[in-house]
N, C-alpha and C positions, 0 to 999 in steps of 0.2 A: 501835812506832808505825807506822801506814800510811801509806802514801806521802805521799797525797793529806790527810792530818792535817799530815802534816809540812813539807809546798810552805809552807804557809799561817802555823806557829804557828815555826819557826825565826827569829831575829831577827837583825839587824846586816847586816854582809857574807854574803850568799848566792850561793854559788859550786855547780855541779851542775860534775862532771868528766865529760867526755865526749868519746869516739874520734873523734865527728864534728866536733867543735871544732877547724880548721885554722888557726886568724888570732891565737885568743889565750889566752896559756898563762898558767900559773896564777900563777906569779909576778909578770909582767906584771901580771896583776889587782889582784892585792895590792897591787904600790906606788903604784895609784892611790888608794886607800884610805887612811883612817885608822888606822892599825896598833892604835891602841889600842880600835878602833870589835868586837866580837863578832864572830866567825866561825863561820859553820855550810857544813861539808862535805857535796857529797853523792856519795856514789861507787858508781857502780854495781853492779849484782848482775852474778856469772857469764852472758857472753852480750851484755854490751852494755844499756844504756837501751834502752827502744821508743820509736819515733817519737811516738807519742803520750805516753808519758811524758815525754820530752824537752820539748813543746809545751806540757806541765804546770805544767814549770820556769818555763819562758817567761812565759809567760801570770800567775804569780806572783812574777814580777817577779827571778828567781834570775839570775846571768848564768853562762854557759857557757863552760868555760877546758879547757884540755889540760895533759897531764901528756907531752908529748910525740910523737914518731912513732909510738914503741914502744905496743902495747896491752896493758897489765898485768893479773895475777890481780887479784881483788880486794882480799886482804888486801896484796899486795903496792902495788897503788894506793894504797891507805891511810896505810901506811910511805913511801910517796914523796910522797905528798902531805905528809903532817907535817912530813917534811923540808924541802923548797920553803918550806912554813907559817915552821918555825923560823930558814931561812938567810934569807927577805924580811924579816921581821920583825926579826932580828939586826941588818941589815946598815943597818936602816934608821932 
């Protein structure tokens, strides 16, 4: 799917992971939420979001959360985000 298909047709909680995200991380996001409410990930490709894709997010209403200091591969953001996904959701 392209990007800009997917800003728009993803439903529930929308979460975009991003390096530049300093204030609030993905958990945090989460237990404000409804746990039972849809969740759609988005994580970015090798290199980072562009600014303009980031504004994408934005502007379609997604909110911006970190996965921490560290900046991870992407398949390994993925595994760490599920993770995060599965311990908010357990615990909660």
């Amino acid at each position: 799917m392209k990007l800009k298909q997917s800003l728009t047709s993803a439903s529930g909680v929308r979460v975009v992971l991003s390096e530049y995200e300093k204030d609030r991380q993905l958990g945090a996001v989460l237990r404000e939420v409804d746990r039972g409410e849809p969740l759609s990930l988005a994580i970015g490709p090798e290199g980072g979001w562009t600014q303009s894709e980031l504004e994408g997010f934005s502007s379609a209403g997604w909110v911006a959360a970190s996965l921490g200091a560290n900046i991870l591969r992407a398949e390994t953001a993925a595994i760490a985000a599920l993770a995060v996904v599965g311990a908010t959701r357990l615990a909660a």
